[in-house]
ROSE-4610 file (N, C-alpha, C; in Angstrom, 1 decimal, always signed):
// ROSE-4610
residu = [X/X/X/X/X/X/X/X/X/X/X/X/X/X/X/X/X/X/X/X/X/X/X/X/X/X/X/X/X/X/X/X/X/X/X/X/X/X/X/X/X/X/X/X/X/X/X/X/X/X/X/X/X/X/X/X/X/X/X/X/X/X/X/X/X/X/X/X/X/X/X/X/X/X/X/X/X/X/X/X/X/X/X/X/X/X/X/X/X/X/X/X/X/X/X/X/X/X/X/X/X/X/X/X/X/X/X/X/X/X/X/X/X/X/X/X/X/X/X/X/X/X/X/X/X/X/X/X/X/X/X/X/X/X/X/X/X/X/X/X/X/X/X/X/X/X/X/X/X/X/X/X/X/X/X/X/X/X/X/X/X/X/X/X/X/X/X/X/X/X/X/X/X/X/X/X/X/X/X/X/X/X/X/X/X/X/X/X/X/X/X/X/X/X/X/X/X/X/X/X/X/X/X/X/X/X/X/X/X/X/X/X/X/X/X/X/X/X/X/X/X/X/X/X/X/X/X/X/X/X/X/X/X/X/X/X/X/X/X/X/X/X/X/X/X/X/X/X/X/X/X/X/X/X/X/X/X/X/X/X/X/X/X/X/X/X/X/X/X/X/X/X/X/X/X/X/X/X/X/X/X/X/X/X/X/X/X/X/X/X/X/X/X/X/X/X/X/X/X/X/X/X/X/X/X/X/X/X/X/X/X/X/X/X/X/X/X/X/X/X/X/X/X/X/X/X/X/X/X/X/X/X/X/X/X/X/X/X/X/X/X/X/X/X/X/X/X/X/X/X/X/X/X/X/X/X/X/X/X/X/X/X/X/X/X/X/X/X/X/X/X/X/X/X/X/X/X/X/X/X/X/X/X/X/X/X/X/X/X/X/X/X/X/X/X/X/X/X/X/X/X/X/X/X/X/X/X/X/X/X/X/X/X/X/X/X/X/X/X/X/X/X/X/X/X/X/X/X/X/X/X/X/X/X/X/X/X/X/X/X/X/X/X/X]
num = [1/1/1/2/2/2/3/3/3/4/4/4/5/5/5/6/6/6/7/7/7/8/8/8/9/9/9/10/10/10/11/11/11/12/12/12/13/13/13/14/14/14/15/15/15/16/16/16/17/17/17/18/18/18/19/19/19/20/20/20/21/21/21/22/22/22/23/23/23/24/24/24/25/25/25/26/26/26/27/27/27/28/28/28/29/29/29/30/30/30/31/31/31/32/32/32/33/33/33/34/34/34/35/35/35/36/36/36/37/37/37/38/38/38/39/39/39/40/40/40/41/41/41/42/42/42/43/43/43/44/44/44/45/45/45/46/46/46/47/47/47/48/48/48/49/49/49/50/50/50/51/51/51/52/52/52/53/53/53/54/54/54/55/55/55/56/56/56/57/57/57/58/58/58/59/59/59/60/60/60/61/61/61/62/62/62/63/63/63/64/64/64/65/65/65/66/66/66/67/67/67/68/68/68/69/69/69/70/70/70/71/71/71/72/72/72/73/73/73/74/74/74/75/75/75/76/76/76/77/77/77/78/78/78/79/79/79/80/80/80/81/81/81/82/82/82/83/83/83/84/84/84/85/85/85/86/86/86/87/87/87/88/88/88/89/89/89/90/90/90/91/91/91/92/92/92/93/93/93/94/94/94/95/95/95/96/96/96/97/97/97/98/98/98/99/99/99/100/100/100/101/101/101/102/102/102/103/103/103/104/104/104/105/105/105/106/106/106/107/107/107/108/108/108/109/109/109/110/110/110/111/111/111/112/112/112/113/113/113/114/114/114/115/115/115/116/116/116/117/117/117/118/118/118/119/119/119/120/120/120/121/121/121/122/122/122/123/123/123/124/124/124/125/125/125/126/126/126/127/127/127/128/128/128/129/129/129/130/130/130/131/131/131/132/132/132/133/133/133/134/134/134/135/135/135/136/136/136/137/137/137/138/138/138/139/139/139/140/140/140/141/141/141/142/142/142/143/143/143/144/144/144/145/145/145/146/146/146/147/147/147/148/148/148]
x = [+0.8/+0.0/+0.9/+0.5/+1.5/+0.6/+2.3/+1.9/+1.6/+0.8/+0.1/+0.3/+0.3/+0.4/-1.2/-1.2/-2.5/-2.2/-3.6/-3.3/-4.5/-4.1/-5.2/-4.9/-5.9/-6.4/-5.5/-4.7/-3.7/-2.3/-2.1/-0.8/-1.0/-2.1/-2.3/-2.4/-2.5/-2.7/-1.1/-0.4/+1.2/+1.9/+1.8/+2.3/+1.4/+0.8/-0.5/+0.6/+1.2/+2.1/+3.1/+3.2/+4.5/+3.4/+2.4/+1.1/+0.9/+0.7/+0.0/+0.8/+2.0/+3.5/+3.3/+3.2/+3.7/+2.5/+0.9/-0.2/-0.4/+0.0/+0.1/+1.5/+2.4/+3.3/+2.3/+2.2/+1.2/+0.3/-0.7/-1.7/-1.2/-0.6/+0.4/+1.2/+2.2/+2.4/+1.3/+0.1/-1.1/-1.6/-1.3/-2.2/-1.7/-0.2/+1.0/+1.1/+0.5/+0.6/-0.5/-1.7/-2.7/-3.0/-2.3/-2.2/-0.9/+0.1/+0.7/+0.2/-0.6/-1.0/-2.3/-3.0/-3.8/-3.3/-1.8/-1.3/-0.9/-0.5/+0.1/-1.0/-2.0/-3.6/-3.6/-3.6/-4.0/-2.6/-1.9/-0.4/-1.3/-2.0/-2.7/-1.7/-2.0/-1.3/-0.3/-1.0/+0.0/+1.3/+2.2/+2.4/+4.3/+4.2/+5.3/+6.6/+7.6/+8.8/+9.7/+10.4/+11.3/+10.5/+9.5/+8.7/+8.5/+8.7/+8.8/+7.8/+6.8/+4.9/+6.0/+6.5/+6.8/+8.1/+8.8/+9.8/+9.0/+8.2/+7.5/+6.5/+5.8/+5.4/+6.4/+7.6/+8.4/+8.9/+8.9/+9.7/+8.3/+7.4/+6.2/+5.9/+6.2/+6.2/+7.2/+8.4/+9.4/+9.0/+8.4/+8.2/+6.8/+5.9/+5.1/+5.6/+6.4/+7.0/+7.9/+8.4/+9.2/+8.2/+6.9/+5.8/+5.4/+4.8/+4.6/+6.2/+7.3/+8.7/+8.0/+7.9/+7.7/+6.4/+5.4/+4.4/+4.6/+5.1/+5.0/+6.4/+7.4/+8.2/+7.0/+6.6/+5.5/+4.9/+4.1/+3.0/+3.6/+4.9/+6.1/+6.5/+7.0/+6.6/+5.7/+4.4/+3.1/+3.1/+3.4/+3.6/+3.9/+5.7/+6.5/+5.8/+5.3/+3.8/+3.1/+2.8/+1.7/+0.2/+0.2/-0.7/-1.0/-2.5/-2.5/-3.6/-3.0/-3.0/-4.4/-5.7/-6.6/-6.9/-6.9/-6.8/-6.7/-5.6/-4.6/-5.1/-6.2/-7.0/-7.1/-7.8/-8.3/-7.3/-6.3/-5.3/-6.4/-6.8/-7.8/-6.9/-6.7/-5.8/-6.1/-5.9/-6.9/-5.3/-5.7/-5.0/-5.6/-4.9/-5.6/-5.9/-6.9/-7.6/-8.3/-8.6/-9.4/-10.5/-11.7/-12.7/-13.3/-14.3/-15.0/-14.7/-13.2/-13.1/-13.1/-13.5/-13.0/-11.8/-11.4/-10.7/-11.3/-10.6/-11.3/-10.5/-10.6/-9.9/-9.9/-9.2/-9.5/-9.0/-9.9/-9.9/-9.6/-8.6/-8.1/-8.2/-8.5/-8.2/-7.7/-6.6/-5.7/-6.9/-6.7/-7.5/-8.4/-8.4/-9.2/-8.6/-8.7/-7.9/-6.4/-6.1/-4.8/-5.2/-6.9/-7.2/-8.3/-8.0/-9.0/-9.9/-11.0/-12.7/-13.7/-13.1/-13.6/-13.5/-13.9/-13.6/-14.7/-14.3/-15.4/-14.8/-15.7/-15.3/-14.5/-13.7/-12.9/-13.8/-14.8/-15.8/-16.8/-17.1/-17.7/-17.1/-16.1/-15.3/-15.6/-15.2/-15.4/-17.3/-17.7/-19.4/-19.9/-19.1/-19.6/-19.1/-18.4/-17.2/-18.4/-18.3/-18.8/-17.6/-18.4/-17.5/-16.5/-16.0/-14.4/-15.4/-15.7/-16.8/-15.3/-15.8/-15.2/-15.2/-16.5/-17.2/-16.7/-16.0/-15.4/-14.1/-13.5/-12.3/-11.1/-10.9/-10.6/-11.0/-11.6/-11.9/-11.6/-10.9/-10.1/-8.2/-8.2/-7.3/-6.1/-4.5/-3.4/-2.6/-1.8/-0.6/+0.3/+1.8/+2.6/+2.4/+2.5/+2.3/+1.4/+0.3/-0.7/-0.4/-1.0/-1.1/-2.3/-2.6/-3.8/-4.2]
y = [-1.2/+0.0/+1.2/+2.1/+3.4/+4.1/+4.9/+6.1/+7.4/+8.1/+9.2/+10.1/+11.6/+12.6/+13.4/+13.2/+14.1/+15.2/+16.5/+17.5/+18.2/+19.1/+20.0/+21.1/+22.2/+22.9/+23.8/+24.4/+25.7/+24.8/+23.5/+22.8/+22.6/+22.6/+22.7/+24.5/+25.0/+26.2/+26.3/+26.7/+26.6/+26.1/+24.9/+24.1/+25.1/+26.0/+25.9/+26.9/+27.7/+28.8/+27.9/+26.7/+25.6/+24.7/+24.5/+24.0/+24.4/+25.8/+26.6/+27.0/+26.9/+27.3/+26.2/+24.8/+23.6/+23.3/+23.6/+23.1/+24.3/+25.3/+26.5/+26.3/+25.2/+25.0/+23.9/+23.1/+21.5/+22.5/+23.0/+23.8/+24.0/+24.6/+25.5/+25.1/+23.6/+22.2/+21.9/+21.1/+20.7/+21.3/+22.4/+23.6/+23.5/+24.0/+23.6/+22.2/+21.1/+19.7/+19.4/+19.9/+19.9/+20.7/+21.7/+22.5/+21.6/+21.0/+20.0/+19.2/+18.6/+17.3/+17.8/+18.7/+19.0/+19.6/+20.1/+20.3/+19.1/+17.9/+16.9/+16.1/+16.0/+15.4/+15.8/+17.3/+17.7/+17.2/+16.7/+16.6/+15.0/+14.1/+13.0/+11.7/+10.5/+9.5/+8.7/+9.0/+8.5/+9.3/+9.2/+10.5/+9.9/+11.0/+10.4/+10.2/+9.1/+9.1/+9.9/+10.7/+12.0/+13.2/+13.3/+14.5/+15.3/+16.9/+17.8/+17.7/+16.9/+16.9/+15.4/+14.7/+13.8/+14.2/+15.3/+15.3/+16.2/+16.7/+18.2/+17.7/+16.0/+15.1/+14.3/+14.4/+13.5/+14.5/+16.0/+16.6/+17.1/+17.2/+17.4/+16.3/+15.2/+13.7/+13.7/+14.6/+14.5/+15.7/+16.8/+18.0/+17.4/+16.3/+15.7/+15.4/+13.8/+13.5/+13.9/+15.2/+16.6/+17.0/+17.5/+18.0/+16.7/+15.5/+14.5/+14.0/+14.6/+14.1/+15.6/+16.2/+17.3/+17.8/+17.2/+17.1/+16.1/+15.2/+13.7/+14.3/+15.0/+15.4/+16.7/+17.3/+18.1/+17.7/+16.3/+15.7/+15.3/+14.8/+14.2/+14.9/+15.8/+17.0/+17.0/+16.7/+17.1/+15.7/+14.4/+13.3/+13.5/+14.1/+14.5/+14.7/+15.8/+16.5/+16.0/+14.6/+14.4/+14.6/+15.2/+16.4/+15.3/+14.9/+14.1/+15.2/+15.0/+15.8/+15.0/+16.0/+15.3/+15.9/+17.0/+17.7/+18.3/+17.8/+18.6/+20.2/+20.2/+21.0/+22.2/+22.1/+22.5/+22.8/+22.1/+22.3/+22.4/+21.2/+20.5/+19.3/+19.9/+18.9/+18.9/+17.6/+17.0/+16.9/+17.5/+17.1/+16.1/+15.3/+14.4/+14.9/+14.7/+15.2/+14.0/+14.2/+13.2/+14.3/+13.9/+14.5/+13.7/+13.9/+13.3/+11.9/+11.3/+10.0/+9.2/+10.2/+9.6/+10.5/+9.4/+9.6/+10.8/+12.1/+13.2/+13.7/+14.4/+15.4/+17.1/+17.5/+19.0/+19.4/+19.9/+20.7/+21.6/+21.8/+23.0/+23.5/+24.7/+24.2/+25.4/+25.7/+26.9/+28.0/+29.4/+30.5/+30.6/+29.8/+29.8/+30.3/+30.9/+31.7/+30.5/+31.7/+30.6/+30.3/+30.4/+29.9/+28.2/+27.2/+26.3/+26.5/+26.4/+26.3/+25.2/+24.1/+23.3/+21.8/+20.8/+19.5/+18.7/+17.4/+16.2/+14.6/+14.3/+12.6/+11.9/+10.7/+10.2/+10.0/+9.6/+9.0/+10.2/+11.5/+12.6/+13.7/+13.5/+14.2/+15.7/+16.3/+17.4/+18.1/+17.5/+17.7/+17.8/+16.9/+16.7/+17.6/+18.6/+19.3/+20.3/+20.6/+21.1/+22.3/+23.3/+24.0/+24.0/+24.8/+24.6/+26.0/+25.6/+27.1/+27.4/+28.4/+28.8/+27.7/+27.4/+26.2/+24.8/+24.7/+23.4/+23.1/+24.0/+23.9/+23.2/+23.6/+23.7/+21.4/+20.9/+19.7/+18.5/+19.3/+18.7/+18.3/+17.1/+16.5/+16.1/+16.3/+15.7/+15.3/+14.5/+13.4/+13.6/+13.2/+13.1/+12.3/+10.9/+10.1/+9.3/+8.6/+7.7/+6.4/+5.2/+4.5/+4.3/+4.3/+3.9/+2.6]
z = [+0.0/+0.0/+0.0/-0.8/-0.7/+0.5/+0.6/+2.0/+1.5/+2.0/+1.7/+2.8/+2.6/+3.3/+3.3/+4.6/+5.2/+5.7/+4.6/+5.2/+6.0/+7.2/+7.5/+6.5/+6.5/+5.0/+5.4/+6.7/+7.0/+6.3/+6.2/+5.6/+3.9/+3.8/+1.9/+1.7/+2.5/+1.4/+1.9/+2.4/+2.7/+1.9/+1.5/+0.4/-1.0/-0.9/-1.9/-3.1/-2.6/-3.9/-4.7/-4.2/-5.0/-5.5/-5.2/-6.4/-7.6/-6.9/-8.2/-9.0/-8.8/-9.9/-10.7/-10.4/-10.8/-11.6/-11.2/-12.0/-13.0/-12.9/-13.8/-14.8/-14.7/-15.9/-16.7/-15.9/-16.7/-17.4/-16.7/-17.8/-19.0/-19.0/-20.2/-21.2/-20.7/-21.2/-21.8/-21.4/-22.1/-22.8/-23.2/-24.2/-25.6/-25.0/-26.3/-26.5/-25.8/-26.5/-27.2/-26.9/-27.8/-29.1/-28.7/-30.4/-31.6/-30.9/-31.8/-32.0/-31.1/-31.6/-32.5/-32.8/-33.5/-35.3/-35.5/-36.2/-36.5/-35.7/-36.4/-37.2/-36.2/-36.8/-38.0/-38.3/-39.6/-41.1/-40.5/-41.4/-42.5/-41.7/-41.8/-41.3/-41.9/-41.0/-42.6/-43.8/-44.8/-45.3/-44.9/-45.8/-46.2/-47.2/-48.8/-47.7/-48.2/-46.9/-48.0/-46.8/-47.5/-47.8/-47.8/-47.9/-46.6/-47.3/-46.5/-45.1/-45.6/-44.9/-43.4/-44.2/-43.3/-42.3/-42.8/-41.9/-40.8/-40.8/-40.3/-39.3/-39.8/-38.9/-37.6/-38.2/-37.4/-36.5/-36.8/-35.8/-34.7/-35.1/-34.1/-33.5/-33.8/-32.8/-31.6/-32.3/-31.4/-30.1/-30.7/-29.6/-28.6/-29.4/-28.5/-26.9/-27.7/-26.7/-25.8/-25.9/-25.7/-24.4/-24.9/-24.0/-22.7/-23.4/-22.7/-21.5/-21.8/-20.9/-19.7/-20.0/-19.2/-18.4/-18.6/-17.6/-17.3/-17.4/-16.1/-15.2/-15.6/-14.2/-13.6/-13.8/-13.4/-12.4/-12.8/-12.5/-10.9/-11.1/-10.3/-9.1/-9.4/-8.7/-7.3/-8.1/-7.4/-7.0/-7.4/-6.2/-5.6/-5.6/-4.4/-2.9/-3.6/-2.3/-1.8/-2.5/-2.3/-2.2/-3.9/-4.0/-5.4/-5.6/-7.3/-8.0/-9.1/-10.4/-10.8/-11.0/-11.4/-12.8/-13.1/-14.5/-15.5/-16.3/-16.6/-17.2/-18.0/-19.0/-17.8/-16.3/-15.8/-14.5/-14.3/-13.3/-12.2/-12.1/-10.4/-9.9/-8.7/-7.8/-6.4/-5.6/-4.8/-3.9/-2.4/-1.4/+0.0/+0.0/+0.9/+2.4/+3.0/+4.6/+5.2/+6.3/+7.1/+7.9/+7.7/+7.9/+8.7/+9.8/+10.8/+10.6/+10.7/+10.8/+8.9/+7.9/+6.7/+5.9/+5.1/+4.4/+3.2/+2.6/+1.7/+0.9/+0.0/-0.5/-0.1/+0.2/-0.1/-1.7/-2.0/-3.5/-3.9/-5.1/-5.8/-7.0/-7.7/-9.0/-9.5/-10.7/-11.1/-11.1/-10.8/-10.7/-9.8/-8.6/-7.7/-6.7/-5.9/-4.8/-4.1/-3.1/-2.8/-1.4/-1.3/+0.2/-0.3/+0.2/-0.3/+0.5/-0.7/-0.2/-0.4/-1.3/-1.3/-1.2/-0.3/+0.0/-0.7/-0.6/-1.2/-0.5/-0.9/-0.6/-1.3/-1.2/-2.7/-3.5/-3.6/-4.6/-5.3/-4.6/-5.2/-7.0/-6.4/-7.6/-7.1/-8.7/-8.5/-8.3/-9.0/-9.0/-7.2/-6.4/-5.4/-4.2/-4.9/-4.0/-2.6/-1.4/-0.4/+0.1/+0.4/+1.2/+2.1/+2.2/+3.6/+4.0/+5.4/+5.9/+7.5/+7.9/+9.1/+9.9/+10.0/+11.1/+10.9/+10.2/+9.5/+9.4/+9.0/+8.7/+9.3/+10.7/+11.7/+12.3/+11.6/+11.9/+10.4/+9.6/+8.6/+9.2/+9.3/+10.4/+9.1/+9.4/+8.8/+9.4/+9.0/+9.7/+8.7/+9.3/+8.4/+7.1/+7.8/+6.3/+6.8/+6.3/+6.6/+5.4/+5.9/+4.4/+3.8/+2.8/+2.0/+1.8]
């Protein structure tokens, strides 16, 4: 079983400015990987060997995987922390908490303030996300490392 770091919500937003650097590069990574891979799309999948159209395909395969080397150290990163990367498009990332005795996320997502407001269950997602209220907060519980 891997070990996991639990946070109360004053130890994620602390960690929270080395998040937002790190989910605000992936963003930005995934933007430019999807505009190449949308130029490469358009290149098609037959194409003449030695021709200009195929060298121009092979070197945008190469800046793919170029893109794809560099959000997985990103992503890695955000293991480190113990912080998982839930998406990339949207830069939403889930810090683990213990709430009245379960296991939860506290929720983030790029452009959202640098205070978390919002928690959920493992199984709600984001649809299911609840407030971080005054009245609350304060009973989201962390440990160094816990195991899953």
């Amino acid at each position: 079983m891997a070990s996991i770091k639990l946070y109360t919500v004053e130890q994620a937003e602390k960690c929270l400015p080395l998040v937002k650097r790190i989910v605000a590069d992936i963003v930005a990574t995934f933007r430019k990987y999807e505009q190449i891979r949308q130029e490469r799309f358009t290149l098609g999948e037959n194409l003449n060997a030695g021709s200009e159209a195929e060298e121009k395909a092979f070197a945008l395969e190469n800046k793919l995987h170029s893109l794809e080397a560099e959000m997985l150290r990103f992503q890695a990163e955000l293991q480190d922390l113990n912080v998982e990367l839930k998406d990339y498009r949207i830069g939403l990332v889930d810090f683990y908490s213990r709430y009245q005795d379960n296991l939860v996320y506290l929720c983030w997502k790029l452009g959202e303030s640098d205070k978390l407001e919002w928690w959920h269950d493992l199984h709600s997602g984001f649809r299911g996300r609840a407030a971080i209220t005054d009245e609350n907060r304060a009973l989201f519980e962390g440990a160094p490392l816990a195991t899953a």
